[in-house]
mmJSON file of the N, C-alpha and C atoms, coordinates in Angstrom:
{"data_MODEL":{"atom_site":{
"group_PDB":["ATOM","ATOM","ATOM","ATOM","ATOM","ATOM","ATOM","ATOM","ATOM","ATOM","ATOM","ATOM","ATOM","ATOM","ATOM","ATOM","ATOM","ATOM","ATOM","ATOM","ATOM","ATOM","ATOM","ATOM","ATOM","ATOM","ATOM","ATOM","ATOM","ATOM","ATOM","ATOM","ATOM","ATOM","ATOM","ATOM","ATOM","ATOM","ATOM","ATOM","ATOM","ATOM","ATOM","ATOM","ATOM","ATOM","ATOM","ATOM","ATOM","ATOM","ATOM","ATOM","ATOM","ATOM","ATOM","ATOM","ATOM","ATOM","ATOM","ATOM","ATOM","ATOM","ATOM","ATOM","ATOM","ATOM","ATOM","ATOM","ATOM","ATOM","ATOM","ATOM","ATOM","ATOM","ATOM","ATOM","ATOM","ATOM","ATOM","ATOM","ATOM","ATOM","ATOM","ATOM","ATOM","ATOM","ATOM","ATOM","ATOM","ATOM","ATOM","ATOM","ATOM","ATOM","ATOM","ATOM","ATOM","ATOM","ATOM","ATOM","ATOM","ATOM","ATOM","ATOM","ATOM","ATOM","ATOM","ATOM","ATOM","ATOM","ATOM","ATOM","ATOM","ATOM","ATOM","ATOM","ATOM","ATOM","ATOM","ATOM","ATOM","ATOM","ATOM","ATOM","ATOM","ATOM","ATOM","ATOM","ATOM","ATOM","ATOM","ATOM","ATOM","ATOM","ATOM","ATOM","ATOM","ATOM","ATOM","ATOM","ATOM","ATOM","ATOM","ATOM","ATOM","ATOM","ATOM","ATOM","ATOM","ATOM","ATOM","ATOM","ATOM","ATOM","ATOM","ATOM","ATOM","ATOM","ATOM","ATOM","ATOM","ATOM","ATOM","ATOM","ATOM","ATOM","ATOM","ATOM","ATOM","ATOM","ATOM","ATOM","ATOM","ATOM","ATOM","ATOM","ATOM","ATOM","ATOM","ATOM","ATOM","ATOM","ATOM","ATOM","ATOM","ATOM","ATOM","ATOM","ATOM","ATOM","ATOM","ATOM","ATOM","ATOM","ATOM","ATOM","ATOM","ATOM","ATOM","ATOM","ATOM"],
"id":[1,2,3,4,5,6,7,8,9,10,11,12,13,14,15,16,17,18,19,20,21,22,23,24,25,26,27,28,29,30,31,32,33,34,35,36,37,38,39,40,41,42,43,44,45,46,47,48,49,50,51,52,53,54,55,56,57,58,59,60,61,62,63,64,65,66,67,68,69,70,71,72,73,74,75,76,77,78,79,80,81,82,83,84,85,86,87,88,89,90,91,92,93,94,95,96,97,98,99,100,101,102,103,104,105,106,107,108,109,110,111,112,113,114,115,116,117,118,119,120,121,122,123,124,125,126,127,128,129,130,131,132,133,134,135,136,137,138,139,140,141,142,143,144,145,146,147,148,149,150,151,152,153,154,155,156,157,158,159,160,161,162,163,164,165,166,167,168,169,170,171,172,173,174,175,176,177,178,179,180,181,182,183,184,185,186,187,188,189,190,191,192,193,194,195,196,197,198,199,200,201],
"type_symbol":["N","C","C","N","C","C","N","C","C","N","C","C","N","C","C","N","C","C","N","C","C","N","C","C","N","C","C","N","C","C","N","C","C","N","C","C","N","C","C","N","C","C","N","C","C","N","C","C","N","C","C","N","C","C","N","C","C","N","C","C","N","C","C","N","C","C","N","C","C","N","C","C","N","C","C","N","C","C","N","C","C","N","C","C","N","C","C","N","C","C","N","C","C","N","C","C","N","C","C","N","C","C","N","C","C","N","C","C","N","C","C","N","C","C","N","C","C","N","C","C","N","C","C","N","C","C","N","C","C","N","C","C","N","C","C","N","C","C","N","C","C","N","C","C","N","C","C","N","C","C","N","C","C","N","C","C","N","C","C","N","C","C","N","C","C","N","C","C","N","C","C","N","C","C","N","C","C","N","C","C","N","C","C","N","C","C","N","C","C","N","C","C","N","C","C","N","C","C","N","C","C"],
"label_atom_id":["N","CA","C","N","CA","C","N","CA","C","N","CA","C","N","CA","C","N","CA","C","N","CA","C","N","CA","C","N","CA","C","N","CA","C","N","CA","C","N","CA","C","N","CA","C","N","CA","C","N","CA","C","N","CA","C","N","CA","C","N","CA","C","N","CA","C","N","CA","C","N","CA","C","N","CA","C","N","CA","C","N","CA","C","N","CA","C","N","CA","C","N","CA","C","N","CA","C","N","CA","C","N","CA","C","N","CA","C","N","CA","C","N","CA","C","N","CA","C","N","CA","C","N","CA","C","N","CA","C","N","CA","C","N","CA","C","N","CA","C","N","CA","C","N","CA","C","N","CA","C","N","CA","C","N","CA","C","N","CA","C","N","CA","C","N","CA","C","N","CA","C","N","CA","C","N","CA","C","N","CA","C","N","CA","C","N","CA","C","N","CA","C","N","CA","C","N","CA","C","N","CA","C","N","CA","C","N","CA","C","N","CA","C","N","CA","C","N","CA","C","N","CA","C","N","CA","C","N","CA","C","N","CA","C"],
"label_alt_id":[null,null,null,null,null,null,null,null,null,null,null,null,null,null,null,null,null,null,null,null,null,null,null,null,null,null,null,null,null,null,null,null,null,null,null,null,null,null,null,null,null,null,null,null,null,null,null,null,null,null,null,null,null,null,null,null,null,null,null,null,null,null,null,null,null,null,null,null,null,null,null,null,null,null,null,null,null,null,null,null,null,null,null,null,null,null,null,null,null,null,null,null,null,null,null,null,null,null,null,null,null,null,null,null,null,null,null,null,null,null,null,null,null,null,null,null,null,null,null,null,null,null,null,null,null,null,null,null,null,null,null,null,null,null,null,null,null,null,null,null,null,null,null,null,null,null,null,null,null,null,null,null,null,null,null,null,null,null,null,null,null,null,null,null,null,null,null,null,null,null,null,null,null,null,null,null,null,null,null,null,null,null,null,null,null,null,null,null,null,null,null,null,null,null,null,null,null,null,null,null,null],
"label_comp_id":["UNK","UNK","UNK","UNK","UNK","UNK","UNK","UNK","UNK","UNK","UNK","UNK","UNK","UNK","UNK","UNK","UNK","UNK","UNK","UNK","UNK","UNK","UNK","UNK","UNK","UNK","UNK","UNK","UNK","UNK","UNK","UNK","UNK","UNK","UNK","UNK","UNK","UNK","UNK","UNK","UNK","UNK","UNK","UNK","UNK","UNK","UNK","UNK","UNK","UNK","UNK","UNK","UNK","UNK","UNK","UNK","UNK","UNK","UNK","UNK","UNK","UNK","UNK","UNK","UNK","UNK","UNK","UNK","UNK","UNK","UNK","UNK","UNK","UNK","UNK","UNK","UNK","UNK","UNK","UNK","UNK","UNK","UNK","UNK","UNK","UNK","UNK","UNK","UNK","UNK","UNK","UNK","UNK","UNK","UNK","UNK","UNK","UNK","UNK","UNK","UNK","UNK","UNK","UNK","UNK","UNK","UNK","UNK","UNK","UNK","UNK","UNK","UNK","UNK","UNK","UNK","UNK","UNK","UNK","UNK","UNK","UNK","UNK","UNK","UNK","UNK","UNK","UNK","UNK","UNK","UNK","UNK","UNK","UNK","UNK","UNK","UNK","UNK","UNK","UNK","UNK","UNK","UNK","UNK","UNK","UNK","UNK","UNK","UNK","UNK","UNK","UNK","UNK","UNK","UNK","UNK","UNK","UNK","UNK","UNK","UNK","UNK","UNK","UNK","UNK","UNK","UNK","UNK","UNK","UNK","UNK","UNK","UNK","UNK","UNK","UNK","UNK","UNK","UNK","UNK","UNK","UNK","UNK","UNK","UNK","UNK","UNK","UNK","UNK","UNK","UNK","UNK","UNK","UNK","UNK","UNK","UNK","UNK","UNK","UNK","UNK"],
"label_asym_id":["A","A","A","A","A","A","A","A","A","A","A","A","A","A","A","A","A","A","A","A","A","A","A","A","A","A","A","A","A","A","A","A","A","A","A","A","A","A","A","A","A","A","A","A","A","A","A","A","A","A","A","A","A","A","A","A","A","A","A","A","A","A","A","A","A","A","A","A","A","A","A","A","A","A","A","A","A","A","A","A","A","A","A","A","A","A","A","A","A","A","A","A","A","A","A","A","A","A","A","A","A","A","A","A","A","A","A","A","A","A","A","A","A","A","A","A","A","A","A","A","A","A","A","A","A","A","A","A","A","A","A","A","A","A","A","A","A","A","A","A","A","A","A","A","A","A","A","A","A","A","A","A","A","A","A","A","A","A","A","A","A","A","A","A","A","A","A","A","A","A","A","A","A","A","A","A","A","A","A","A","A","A","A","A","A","A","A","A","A","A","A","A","A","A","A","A","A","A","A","A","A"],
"label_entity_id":["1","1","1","1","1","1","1","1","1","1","1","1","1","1","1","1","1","1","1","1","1","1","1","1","1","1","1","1","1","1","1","1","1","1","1","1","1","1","1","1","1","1","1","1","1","1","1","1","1","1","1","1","1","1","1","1","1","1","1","1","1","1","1","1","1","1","1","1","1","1","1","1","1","1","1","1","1","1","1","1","1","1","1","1","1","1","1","1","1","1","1","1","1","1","1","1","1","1","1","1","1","1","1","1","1","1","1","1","1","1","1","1","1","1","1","1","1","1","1","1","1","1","1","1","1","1","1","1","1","1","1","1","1","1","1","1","1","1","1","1","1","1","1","1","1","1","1","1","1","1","1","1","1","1","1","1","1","1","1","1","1","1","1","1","1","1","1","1","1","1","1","1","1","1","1","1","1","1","1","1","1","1","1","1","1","1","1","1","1","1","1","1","1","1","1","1","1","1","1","1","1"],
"label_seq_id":[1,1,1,2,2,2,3,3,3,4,4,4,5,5,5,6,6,6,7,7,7,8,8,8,9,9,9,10,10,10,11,11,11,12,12,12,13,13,13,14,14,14,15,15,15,16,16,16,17,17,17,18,18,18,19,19,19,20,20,20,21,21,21,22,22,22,23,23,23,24,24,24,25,25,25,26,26,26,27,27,27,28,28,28,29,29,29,30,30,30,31,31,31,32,32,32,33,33,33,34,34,34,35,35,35,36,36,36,37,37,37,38,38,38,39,39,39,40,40,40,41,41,41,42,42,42,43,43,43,44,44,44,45,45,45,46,46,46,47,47,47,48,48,48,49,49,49,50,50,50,51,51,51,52,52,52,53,53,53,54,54,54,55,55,55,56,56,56,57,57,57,58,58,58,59,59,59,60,60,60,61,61,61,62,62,62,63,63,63,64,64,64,65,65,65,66,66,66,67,67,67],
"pdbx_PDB_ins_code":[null,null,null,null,null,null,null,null,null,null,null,null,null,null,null,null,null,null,null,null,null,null,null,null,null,null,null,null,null,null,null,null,null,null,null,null,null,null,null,null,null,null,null,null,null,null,null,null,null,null,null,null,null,null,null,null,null,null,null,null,null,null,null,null,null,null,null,null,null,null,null,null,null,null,null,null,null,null,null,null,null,null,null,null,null,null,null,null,null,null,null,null,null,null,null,null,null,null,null,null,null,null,null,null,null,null,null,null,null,null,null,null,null,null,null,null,null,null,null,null,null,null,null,null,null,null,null,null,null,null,null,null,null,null,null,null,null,null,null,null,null,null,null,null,null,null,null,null,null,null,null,null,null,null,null,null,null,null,null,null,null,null,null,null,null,null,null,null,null,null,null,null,null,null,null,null,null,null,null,null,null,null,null,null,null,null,null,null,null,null,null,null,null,null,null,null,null,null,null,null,null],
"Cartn_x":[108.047,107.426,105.985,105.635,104.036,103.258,101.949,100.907,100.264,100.36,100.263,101.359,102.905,103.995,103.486,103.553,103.064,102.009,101.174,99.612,100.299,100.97,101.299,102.182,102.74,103.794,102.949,101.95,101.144,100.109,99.631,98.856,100.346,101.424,102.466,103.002,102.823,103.287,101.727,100.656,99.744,99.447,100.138,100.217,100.854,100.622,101.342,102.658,103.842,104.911,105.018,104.414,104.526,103.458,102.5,102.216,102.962,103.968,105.202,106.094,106.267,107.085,106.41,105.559,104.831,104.49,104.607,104.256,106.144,106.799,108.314,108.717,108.139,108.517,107.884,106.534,105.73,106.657,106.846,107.696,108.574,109.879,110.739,110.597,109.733,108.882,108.98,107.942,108.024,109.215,110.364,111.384,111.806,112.097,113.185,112.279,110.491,110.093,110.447,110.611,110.574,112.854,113.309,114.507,114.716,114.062,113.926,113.398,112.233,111.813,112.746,113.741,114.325,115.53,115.654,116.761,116.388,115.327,114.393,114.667,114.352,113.831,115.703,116.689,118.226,118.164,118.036,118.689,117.874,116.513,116.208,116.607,116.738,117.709,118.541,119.162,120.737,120.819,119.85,119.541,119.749,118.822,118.026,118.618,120.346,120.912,121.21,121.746,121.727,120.923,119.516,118.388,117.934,118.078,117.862,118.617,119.426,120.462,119.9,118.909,118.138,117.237,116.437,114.714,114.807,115.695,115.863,116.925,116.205,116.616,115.888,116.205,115.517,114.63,115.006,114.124,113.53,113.321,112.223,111.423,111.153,109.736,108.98,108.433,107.348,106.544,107.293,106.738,106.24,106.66,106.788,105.321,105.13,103.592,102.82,103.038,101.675,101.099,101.518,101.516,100.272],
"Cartn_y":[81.249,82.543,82.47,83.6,83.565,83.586,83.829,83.315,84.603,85.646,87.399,87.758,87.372,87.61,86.885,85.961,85.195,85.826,86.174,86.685,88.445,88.401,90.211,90.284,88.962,89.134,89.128,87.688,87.254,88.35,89.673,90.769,91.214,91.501,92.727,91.92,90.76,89.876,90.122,90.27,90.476,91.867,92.844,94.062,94.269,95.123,95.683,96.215,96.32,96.858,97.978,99.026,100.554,101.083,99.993,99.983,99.482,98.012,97.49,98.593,99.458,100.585,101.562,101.353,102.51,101.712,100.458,99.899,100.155,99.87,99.765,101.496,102.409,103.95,103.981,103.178,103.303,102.985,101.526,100.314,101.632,102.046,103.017,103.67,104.549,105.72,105.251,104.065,103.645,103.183,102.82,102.469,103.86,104.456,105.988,106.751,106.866,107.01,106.634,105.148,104.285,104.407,104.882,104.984,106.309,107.389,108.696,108.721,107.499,107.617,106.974,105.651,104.825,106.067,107.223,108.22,108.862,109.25,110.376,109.581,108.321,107.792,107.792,106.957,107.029,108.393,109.669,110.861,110.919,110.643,110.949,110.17,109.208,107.871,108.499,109.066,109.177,110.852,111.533,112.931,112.653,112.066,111.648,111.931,111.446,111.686,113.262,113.834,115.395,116.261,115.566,116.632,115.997,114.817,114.684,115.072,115.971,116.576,118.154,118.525,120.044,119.709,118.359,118.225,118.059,116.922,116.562,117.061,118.324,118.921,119.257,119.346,119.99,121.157,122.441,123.447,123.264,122.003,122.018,121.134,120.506,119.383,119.999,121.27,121.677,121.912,121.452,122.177,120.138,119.438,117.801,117.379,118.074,117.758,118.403,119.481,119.771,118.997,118.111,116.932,115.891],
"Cartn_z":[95.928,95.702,96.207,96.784,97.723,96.097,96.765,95.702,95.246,96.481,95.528,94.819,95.517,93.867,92.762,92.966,91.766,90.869,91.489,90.851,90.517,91.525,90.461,89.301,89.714,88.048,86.699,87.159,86.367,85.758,86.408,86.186,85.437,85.612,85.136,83.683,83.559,82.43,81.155,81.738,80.259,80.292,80.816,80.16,79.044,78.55,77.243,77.741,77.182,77.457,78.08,77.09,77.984,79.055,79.382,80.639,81.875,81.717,82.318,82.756,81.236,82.181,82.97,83.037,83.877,85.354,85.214,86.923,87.155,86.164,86.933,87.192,86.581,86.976,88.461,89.141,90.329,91.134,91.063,91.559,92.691,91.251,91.757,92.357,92.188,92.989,94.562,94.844,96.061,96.721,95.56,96.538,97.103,96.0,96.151,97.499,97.605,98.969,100.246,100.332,101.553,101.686,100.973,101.584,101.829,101.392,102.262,103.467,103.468,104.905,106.041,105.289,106.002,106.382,105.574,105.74,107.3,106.96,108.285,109.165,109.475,110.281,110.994,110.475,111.173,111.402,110.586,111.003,112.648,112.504,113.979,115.141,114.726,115.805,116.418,115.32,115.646,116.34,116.413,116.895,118.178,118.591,120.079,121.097,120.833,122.254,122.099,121.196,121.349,121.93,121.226,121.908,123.114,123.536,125.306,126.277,125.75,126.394,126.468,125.449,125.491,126.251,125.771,126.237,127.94,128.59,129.665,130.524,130.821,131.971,132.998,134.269,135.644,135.219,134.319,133.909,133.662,132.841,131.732,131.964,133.468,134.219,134.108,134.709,134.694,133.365,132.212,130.92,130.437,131.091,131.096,131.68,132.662,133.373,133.004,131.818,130.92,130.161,129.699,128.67,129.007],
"occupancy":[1.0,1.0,1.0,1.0,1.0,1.0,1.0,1.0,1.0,1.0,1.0,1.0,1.0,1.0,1.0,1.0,1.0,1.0,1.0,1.0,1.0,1.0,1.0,1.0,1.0,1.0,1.0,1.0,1.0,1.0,1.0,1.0,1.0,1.0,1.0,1.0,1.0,1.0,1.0,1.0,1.0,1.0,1.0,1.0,1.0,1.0,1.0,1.0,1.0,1.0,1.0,1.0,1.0,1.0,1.0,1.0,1.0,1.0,1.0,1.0,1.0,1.0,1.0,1.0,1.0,1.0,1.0,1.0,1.0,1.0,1.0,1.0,1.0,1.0,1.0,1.0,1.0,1.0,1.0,1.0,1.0,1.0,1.0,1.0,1.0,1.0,1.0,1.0,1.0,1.0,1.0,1.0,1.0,1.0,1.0,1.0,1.0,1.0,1.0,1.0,1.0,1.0,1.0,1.0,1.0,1.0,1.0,1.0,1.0,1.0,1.0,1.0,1.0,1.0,1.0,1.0,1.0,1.0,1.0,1.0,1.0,1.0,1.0,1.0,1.0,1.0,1.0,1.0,1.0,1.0,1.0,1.0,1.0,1.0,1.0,1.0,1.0,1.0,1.0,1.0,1.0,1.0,1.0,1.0,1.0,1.0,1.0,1.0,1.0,1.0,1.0,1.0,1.0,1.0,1.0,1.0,1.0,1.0,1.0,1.0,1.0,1.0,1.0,1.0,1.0,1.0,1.0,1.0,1.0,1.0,1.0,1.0,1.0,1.0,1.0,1.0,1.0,1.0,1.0,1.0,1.0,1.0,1.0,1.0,1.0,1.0,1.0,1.0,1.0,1.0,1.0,1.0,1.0,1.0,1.0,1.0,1.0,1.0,1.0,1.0,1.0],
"B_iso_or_equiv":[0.0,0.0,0.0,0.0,0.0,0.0,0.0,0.0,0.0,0.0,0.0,0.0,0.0,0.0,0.0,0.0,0.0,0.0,0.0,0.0,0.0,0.0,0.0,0.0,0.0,0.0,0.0,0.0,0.0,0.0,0.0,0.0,0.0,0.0,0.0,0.0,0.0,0.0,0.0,0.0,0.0,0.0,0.0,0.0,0.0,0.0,0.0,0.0,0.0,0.0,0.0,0.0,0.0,0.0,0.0,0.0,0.0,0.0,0.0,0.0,0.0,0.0,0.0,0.0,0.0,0.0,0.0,0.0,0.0,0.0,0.0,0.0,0.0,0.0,0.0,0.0,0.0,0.0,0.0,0.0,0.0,0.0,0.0,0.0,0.0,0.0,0.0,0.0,0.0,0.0,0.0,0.0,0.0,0.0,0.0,0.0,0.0,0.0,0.0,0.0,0.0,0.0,0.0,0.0,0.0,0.0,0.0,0.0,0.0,0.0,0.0,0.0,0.0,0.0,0.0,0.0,0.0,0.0,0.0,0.0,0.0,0.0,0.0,0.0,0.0,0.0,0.0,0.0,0.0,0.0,0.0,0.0,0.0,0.0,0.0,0.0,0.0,0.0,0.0,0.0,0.0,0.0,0.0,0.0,0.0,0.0,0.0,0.0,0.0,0.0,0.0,0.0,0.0,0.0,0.0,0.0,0.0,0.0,0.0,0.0,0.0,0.0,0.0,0.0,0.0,0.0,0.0,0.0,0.0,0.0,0.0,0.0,0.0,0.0,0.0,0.0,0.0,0.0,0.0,0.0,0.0,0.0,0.0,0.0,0.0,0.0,0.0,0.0,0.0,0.0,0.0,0.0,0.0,0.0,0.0,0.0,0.0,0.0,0.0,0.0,0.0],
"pdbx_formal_charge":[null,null,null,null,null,null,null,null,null,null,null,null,null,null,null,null,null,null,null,null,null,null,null,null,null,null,null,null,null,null,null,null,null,null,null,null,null,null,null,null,null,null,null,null,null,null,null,null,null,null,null,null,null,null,null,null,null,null,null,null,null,null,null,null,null,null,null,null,null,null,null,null,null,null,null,null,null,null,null,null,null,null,null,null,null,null,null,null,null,null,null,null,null,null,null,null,null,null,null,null,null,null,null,null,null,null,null,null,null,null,null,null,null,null,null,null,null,null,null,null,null,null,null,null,null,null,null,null,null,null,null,null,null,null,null,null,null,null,null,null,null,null,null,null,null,null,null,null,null,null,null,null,null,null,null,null,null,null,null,null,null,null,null,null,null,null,null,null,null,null,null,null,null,null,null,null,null,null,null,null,null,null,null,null,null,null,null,null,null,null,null,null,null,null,null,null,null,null,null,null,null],
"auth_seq_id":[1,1,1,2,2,2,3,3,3,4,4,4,5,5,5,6,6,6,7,7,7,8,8,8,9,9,9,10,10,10,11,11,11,12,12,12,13,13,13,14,14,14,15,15,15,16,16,16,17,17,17,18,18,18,19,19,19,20,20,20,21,21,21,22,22,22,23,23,23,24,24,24,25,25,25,26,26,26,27,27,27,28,28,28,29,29,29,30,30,30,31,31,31,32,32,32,33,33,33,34,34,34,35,35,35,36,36,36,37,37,37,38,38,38,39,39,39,40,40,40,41,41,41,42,42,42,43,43,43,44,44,44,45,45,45,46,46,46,47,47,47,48,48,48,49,49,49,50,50,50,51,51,51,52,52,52,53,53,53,54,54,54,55,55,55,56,56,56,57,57,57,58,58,58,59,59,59,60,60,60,61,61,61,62,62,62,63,63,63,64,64,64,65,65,65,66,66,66,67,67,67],
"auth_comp_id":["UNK","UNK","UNK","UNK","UNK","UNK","UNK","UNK","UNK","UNK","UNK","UNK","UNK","UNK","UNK","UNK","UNK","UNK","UNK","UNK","UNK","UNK","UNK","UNK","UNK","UNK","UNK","UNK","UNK","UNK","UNK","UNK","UNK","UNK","UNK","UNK","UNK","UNK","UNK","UNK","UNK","UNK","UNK","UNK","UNK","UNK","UNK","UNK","UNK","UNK","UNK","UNK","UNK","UNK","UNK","UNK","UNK","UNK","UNK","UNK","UNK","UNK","UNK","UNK","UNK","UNK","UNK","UNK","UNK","UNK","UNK","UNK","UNK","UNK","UNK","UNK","UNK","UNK","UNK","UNK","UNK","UNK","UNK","UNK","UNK","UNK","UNK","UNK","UNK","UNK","UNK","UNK","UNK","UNK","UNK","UNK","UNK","UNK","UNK","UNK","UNK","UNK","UNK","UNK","UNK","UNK","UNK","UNK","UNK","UNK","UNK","UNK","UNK","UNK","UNK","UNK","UNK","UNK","UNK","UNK","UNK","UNK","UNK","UNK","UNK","UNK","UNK","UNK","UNK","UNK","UNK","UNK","UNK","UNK","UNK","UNK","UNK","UNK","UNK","UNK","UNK","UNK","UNK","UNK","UNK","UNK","UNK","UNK","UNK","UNK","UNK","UNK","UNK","UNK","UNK","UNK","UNK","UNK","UNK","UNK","UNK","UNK","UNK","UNK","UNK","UNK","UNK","UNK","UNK","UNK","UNK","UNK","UNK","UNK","UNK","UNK","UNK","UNK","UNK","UNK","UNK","UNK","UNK","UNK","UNK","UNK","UNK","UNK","UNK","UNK","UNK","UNK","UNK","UNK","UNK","UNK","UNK","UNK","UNK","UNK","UNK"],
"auth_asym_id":["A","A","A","A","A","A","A","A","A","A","A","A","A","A","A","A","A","A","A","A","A","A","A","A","A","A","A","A","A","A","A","A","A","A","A","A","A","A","A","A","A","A","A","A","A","A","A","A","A","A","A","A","A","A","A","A","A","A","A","A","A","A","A","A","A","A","A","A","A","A","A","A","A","A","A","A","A","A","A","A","A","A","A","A","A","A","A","A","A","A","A","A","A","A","A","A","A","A","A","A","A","A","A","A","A","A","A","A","A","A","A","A","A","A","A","A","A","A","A","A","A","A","A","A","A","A","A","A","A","A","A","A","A","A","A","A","A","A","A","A","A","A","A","A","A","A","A","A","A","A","A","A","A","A","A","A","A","A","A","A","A","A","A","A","A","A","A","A","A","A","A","A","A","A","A","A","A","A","A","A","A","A","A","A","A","A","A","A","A","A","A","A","A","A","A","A","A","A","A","A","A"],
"auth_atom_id":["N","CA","C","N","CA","C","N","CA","C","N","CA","C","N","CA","C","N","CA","C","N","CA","C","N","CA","C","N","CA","C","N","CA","C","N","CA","C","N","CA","C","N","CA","C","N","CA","C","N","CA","C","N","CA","C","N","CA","C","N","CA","C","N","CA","C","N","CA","C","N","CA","C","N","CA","C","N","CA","C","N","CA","C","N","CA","C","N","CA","C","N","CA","C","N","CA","C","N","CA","C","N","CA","C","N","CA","C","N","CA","C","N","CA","C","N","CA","C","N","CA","C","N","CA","C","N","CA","C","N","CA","C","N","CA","C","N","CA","C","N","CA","C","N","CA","C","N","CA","C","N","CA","C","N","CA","C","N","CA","C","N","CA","C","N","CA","C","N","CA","C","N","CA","C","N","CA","C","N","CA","C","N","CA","C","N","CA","C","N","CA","C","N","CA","C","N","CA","C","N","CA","C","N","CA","C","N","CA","C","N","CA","C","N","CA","C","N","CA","C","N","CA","C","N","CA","C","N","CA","C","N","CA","C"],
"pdbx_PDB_model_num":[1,1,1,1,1,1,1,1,1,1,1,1,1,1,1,1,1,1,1,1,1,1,1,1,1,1,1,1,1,1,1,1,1,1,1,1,1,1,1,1,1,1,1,1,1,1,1,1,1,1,1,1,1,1,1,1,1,1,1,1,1,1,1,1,1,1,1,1,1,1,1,1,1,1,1,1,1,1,1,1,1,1,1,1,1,1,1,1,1,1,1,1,1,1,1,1,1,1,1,1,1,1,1,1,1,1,1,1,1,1,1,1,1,1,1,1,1,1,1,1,1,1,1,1,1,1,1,1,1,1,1,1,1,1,1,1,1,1,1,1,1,1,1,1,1,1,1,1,1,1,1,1,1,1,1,1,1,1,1,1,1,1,1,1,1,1,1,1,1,1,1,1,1,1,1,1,1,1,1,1,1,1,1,1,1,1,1,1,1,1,1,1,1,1,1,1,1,1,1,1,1]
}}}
């Protein structure tokens, strides 16, 4: 175990209990965030070829060299 786990347990171990639950309600928080983002992030992966099929066309260069 690294030496900041270590040191954060060690901060989350001399809290009082119902502060414990309040780092583990955060904890959650950040997971339940970072797998909505890990959500966004596949849905747009997985978009990409659809819409390079709108974005990349011959019509639409000249709107490419505005950029």
């Amino acid at each position: 175990m690294s030496a900041d786990r270590r040191s954060l347990i060690d901060k989350i171990d001399a809290l009082p209990p119902e502060r414990v639950a309040e780092v583990e309600d955060f904890v959650d928080f950040i997971a339940s965030r970072e797998q909505g983002r890990a959500l966004v992030r596949a849905a747009m992966k997985a978009s990409e070829p659809s819409f390079a099929r709108v974005w990349d066309n011959p019509e639409d260069d000249v709107y490419d060299a505005l950029g």
